[in-house]
C-alpha positions as CSV (number, residue, x, y, z in Angstrom):
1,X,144.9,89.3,-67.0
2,X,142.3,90.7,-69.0
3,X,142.9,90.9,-72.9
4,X,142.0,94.6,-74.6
5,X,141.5,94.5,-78.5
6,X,140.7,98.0,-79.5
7,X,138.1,97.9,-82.4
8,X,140.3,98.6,-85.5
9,X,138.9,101.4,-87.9
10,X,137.6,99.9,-91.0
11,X,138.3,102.4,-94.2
12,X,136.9,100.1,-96.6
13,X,139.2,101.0,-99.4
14,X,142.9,101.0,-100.5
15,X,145.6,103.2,-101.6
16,X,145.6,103.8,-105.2
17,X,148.1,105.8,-107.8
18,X,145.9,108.7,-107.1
19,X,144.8,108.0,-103.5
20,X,147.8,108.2,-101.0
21,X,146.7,106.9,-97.7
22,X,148.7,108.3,-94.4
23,X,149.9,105.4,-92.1
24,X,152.2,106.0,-89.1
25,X,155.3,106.2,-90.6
26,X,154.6,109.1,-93.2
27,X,152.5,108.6,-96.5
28,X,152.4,105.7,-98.7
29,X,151.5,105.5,-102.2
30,X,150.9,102.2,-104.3
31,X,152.0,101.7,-108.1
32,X,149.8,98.4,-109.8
33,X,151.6,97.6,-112.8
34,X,149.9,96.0,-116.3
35,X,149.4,92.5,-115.9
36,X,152.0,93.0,-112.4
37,X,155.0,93.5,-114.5
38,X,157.7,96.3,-114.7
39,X,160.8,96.4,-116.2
40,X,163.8,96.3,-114.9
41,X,164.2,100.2,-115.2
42,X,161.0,101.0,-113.8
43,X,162.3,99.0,-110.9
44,X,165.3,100.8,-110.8
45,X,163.2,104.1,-110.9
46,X,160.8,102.9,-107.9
47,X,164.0,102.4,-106.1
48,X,165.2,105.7,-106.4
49,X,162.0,107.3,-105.4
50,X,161.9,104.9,-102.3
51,X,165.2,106.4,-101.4
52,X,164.6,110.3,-102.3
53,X,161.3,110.5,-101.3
54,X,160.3,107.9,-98.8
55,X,162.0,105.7,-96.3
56,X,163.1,103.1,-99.0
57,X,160.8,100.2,-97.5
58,X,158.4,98.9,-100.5
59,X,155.7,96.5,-99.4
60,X,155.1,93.8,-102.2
61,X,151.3,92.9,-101.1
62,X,149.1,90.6,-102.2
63,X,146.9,92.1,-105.4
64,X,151.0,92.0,-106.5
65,X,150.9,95.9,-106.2
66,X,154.0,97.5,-105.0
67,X,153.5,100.3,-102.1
68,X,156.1,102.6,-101.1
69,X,156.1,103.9,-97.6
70,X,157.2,106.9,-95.8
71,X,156.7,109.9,-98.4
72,X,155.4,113.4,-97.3
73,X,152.0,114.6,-98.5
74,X,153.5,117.0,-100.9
75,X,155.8,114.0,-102.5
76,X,153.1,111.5,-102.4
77,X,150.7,113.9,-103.8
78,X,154.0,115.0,-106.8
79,X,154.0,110.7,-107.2
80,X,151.8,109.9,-109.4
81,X,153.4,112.2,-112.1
82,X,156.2,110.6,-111.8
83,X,154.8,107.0,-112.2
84,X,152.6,107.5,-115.6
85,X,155.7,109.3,-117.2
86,X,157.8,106.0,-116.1
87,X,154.7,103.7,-117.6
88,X,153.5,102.5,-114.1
89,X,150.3,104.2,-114.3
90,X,147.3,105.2,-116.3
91,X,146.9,108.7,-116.3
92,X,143.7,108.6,-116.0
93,X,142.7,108.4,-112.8
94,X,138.9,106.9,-113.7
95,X,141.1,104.0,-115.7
96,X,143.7,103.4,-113.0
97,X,141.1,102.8,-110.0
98,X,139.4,100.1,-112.3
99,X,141.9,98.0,-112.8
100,X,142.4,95.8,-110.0
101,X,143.7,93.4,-112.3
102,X,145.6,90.1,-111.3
103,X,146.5,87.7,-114.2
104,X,148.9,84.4,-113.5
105,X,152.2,85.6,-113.2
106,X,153.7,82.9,-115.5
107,X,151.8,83.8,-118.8
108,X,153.7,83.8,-121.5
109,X,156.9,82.3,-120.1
110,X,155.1,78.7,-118.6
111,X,154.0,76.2,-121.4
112,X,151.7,74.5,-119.2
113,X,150.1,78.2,-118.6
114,X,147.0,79.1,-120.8
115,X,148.7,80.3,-124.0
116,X,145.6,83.2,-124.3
117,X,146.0,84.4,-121.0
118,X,148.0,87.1,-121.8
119,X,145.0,88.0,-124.6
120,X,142.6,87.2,-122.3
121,X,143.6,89.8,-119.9
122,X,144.8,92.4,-122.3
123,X,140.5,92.1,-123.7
124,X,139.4,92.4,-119.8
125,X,141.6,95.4,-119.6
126,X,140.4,97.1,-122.6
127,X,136.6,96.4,-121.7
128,X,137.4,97.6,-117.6
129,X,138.8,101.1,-119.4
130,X,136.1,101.1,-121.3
131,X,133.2,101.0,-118.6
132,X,132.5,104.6,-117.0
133,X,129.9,102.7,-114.9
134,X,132.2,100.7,-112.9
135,X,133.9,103.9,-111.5
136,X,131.8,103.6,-108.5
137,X,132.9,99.9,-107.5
138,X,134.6,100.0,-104.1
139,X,138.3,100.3,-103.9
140,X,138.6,96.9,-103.0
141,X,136.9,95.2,-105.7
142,X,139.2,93.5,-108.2
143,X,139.3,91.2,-111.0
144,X,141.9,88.2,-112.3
145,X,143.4,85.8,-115.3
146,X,143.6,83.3,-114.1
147,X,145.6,80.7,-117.0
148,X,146.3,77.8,-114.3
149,X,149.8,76.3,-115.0
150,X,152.8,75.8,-112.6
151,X,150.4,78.8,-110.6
152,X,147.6,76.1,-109.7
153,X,143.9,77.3,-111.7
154,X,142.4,78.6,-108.4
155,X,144.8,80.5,-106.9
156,X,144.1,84.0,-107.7
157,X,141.1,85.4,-105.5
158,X,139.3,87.9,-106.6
159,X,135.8,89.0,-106.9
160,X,135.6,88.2,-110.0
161,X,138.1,85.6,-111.9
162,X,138.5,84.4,-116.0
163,X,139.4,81.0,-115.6
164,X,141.3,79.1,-118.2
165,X,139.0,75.6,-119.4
166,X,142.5,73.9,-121.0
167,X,141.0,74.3,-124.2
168,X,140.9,77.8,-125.4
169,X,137.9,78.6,-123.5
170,X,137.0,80.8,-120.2
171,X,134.5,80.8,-117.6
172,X,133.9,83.3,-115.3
173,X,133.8,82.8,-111.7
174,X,132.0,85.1,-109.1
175,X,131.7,84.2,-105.4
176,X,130.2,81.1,-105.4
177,X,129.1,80.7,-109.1
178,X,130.7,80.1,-112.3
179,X,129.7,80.2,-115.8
180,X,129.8,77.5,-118.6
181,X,133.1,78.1,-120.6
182,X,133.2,80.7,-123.3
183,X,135.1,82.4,-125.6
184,X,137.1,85.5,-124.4
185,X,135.5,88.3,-125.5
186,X,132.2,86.4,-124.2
187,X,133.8,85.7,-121.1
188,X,134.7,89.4,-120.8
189,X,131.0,90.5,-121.5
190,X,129.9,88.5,-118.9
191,X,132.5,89.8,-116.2
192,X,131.9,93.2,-117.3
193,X,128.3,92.8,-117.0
194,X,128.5,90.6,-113.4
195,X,130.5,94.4,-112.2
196,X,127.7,96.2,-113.6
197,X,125.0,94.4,-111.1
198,X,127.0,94.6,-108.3
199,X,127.1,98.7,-108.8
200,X,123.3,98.1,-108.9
201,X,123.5,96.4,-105.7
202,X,121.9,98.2,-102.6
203,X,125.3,97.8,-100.1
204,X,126.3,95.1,-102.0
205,X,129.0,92.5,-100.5
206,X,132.1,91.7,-102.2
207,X,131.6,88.5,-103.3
208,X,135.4,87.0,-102.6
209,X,134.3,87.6,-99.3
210,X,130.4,86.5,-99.7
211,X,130.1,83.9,-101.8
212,X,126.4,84.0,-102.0
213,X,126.9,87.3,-103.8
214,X,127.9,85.6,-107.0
215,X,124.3,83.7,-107.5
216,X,122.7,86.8,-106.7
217,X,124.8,88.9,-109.4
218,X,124.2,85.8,-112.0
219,X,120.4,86.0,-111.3
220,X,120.3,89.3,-111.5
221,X,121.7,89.4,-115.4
222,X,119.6,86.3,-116.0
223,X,122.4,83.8,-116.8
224,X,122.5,80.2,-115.6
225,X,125.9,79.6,-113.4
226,X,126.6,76.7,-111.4
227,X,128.7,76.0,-108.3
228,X,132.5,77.2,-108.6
229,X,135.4,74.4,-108.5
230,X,138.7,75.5,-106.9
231,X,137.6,77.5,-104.4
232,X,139.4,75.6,-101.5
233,X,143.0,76.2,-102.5
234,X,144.6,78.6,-100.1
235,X,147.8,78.7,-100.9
236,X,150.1,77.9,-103.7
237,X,153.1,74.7,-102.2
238,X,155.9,76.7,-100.7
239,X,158.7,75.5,-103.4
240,X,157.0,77.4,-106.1
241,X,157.9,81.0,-104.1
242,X,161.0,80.7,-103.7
243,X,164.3,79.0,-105.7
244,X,164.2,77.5,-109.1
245,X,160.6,76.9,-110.4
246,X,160.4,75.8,-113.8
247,X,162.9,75.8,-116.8
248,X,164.5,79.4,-116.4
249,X,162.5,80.3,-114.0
250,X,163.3,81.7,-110.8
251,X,161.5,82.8,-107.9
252,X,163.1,85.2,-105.1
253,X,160.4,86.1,-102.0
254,X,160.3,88.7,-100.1
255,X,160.2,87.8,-96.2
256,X,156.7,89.4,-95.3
257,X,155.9,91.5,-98.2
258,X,158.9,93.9,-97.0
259,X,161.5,94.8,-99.4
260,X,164.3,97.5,-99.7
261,X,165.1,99.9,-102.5
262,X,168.5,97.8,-102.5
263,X,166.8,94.3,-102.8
264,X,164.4,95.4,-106.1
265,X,167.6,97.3,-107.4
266,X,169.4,94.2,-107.1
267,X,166.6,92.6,-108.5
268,X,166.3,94.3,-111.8
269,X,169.8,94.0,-112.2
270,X,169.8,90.2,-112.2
271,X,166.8,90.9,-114.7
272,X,168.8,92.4,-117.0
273,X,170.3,88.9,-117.4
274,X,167.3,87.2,-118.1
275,X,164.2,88.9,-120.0
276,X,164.7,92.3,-118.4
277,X,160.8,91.8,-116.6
278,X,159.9,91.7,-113.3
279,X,156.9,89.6,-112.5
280,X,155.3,90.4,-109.1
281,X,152.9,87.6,-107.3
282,X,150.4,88.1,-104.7
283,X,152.7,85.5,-102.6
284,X,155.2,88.3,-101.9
285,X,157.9,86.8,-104.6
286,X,159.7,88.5,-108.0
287,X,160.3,85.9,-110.9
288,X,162.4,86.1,-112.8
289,X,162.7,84.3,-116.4
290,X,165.3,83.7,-119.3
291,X,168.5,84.0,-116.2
292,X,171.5,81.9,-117.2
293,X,172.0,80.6,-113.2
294,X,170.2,81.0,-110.2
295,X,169.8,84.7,-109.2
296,X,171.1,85.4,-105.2
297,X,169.9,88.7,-103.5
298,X,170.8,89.7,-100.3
299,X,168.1,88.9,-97.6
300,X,165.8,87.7,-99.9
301,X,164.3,83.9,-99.3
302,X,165.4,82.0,-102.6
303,X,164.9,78.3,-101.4
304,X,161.2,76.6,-101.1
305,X,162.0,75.1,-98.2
306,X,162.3,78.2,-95.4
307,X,159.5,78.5,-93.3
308,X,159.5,82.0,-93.8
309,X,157.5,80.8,-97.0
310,X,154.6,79.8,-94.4
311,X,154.3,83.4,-92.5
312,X,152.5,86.3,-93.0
313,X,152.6,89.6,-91.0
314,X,151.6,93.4,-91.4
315,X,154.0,96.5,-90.8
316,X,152.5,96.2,-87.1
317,X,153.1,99.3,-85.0
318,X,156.5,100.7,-86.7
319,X,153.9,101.5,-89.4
320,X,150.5,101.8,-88.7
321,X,148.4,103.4,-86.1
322,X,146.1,100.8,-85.8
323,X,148.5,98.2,-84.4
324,X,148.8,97.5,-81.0
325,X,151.9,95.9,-81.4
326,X,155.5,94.5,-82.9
327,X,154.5,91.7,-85.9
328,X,157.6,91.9,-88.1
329,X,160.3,90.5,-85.8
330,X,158.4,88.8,-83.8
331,X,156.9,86.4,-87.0
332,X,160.5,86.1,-87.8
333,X,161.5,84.7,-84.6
334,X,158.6,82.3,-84.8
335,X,158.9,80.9,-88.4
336,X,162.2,78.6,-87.0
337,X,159.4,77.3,-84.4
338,X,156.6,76.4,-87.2
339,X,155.9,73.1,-87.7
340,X,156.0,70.7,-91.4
341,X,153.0,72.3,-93.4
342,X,152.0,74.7,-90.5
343,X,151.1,79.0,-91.4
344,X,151.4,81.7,-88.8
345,X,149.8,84.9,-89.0
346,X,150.6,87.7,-86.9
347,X,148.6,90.8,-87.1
348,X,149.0,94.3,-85.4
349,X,145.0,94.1,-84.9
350,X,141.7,92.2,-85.3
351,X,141.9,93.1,-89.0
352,X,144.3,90.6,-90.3
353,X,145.0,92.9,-93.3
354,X,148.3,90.9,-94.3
355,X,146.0,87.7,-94.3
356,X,142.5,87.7,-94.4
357,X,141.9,84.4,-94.5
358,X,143.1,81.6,-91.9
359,X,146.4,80.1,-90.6
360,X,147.1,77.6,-88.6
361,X,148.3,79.8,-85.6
362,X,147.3,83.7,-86.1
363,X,148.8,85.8,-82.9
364,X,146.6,88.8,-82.7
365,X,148.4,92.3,-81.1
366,X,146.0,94.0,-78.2
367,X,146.5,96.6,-76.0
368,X,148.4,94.9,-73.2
369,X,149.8,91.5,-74.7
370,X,149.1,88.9,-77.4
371,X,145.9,86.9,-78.5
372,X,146.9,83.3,-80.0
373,X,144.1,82.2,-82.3
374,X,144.3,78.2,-83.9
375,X,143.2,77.7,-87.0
376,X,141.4,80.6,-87.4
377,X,141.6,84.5,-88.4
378,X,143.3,87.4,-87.0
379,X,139.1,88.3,-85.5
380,X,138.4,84.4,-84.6
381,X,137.8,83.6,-80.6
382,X,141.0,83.6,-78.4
383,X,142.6,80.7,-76.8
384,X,145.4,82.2,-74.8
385,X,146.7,85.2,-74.4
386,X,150.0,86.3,-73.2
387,X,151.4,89.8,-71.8
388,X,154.4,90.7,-74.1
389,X,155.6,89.2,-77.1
390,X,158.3,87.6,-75.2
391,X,156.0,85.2,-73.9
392,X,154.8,84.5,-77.1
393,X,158.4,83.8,-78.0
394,X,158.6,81.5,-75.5
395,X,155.1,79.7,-75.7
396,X,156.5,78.6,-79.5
397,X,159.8,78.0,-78.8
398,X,159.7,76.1,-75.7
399,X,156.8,73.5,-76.6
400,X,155.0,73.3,-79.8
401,X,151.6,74.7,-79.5
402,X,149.6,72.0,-81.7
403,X,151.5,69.5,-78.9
404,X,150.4,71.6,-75.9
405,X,147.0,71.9,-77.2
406,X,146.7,67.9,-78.1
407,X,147.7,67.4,-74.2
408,X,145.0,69.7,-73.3
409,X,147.3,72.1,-71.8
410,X,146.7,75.5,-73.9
C-alpha cells in the first residue's frame, strides 16, 4: 500500500490571551500564567469557564500554558476579559505576547533550586515589558529561568535561557552559545539585547531550533560566548512527574497534556491544603507543595513509574483539522507495550506539534494508515507503515518493535 502524508499547514505562531486560534473542535484560547503559577481560585475560575463556555477539556502544554478548547468565537473573543480581571493576564496585549516566559517550577519551594531564581525572572519580566522593540518577535519565541535543582539545569528549552552558575551568578544561553556568568540584571541586559538582534535578523531562525543562530546573535552585539553545556538533556527521569518528589512536594501528571475542568478543580482543592499554588511544568504535571499527605485525583498519573510518563500525543483528529487520524487512545493503548526507558510519540501529522523533538518510536497519522518512525521525529523517514491503527495496536502488542527490528524483520 502506498502511504499518503498530506503536507500539514505551517502557521508559524501560537494562540495567545489575545489571539484565539480555531481548531476542529470549536475555538481555543490559552492563559500563561506569571512564572506558570495560579492559585487555587484562578483554577477554580478556569474550570468554570471550561465548563460554561467551552467543552471543559484544558490542554496543559509544554511552555506550561494552559489552553482551553471548544469556546465560540464570540466567547473566545469575551475571554480575555475575563482572565486579566481573574489575574491570569496582562492587559496589555503588547506585554502579554512578550512574555513567553518559563522559569523552574520549583523556585522558591526546592532548597537545592537557585534561591534568586524567582528574582531573576521577576527582573527578565520587568525588562521584556519594558522593550516595545521585541513586539515584533514571532509568536513562538520564548525565554526561561532556569535555577537547576530537583528540575535538572538544562531542562527548560527555550530560545533564549538564564541559567543559574550555583553561585549567585547567570549566564545566558542562546542556541548554541552561552555567556560567561553574570549578575542578574547583567544577565538580563544581555538577553534583552540577544532579542533585539534577532528582530534585526533578515528571516531569522529561532535558535532552540537552529543552534547556529545563537553565535550569530552574540556576534552581532559584539560579545564573546562560548559553546553551551546541557544542551543534550531531553527529558527530565519519569519519577520526578509524577508521585512524591521532594519534601512536601507532590507531582500529579496529566496523561498527554489532557485535563478536565473536574481534574484542575480537584486539583486546587487539594491545593488549598498545601500552599494554595498551582505550579504547572512543561512535562504535563501540577505540583503541588506544603500538602500534609499525598494528593489522589481521579485519572490523573501520580506514580513515577507509569509509562504513561514516557508518551506524548496531540488532540489528533477529535481536535484538529490537520490530523489525519486518532492519537489519544491509541498512545494509550500502546504505553502498556513500551519498553524500560523507551518514549513514544504519536502525532496526527508530520508536524509533531505535541513533541518536536525525537522518541524512540513516533507513529505518524496519514491519510490511509499509520507511519512508524524509530528514533526519530514525527517528519523523519518511514520504516513501516500500517493501514489502521489496529495494526499498529497489534504491531506493539504482539512483538516488541526494537525486537523485530534487531531480527531484521521490520
Amino acid at each position: 500500500m502506498t502511504q499518503r502524508f498530506t503536507p500539514p499547514e505551517v502557521k508559524g505562531w501560537c494562540p495567545g490571551l489575545f489571539a484565539p486560534m480555531q481548531a476542529k473542535d470549536g475555538w481555543l484560547v490559552r492563559v500563561r500564567p506569571a512564572f506558570g503559577r495560579i492559585t487555587a481560585a484562578q483554577a477554580i475560575f478556569l474550570a468554570q469557564i471550561a465548563e460554561r463556555e467551552g467543552n471543559g477539556l484544558i490542554c496543559l502544554t509544554n511552555r506550561a500554558s494552559l489552553q482551553l478548547r471548544g469556546f465560540s468565537h464570540a466567547n473566545a473573543l469575551h475571554f480575555p476579559e475575563l482572565a486579566v480581571l481573574a489575574g491570569l493576564g496582562m492587559a496589555n496585549p503588547e506585554y502579554e505576547k512578550r512574555l513567553a516566559l518559563l522559569v523552574s517550577p520549583l523556585a522558591g519551594c526546592d532548597p537545592s533550586c537557585a534561591p534568586d531564581t524567582l528574582e531573576c525572572a521577576t527582573a527578565l519580566r520587568a525588562a521584556l515589558c519594558d522593550a516595545n522593540s521585541l513586539s515584533t518577535l514571532p509568536d513562538k519565541f520564548g525565554f526561561a529561568v532556569d535555577g537547576g535543582g530537583l528540575f535538572t539545569v538544562g531542562l527548560l528549552k527555550a530560545d533564549i535561557t538564564l541559567q543559574t552558575n550555583g553561585v549567585g551568578l547567570w549566564s545566558v544561553v542562546c542556541g548554541n552559545q552561552k555567556s560567561k556568568p553574570a549578575s542578574v540584571q547583567v544577565a538580563v541586559e544581555l538577553a534583552v539585547k540577544l532579542a533585539q538582534a534577532f528582530v534585526a535578523l533578515p528571516k531569522g531562525k529561532r535558535p532552540v531550533r537552529y543552534p547556529q543562530t545563537g553565535q550569530m546573535l552574540f556576534q552581532a552585539i559584539n560579545q564573546l560566548g562560548c559553546p553551551a553545556e546541557n544542551m543534550g538533556i531531553a527529558a527530565p527521569d519519569p519519577a520526578m512527574l509524577a508521585g512524591k518528589i521532594g519534601p512536601a512536594l507532590y507531582a500529579l501528571n496529566a496523561p498527554l497534556g489532557i485535563l478536565t475542568s473536574a481534574m484542575l478543580r480537584s486539583c486546587a482543592n487539594h491545593a488549598r491544603n498545601g500552599d494554595g499554588i498551582l505550579r504547572l511544568t512543561p512535562w504535563h504535571s501540577i505540583i503541588l507543595h506544603g500538602m500534609p499527605c499525598t494528593p489522589h485525583v481521579a485519572d490523573m498519573v501520580d506514580t513515577g513509574t507509569n509509562p504513561i510518563l514516557r508518551v506524548s500525543a496531540c488532540m489528533g483528529n477529535a481536535g484538529c483539522a490537520q490530523a489525519e487520524g486518532a492519537t489519544q487512545a491509541l498512545a494509550k493503548k500502546l504505553a502498556h507495550s513500551l519498553g524500560a526507558g523507551k518514549s513514544l510519540h504519536v502525532s496526527g501529522c508530520s508536524k509533531g506539534c505535541a513533541h518536536p523533538a525525537k522518541a524512540s518510536w513516533t507513529v505518524v497519522a496519514a491519510q490511509n494508515g499509520y507511519g512508524l518512525i524509530c528514533n526519530g521525529t514525527a517528519s523523519g523517514p518511514v520504516m513501516r507503515f500500517f493501514p489502521d491503527d489496529r495494526a499498529v495496536e497489534d504491531y506493539f502488542i504482539g512483538t516488541k518493535p526494537q525486537e523485530r527490528i534487531m531480527n531484521g524483520r521490520v
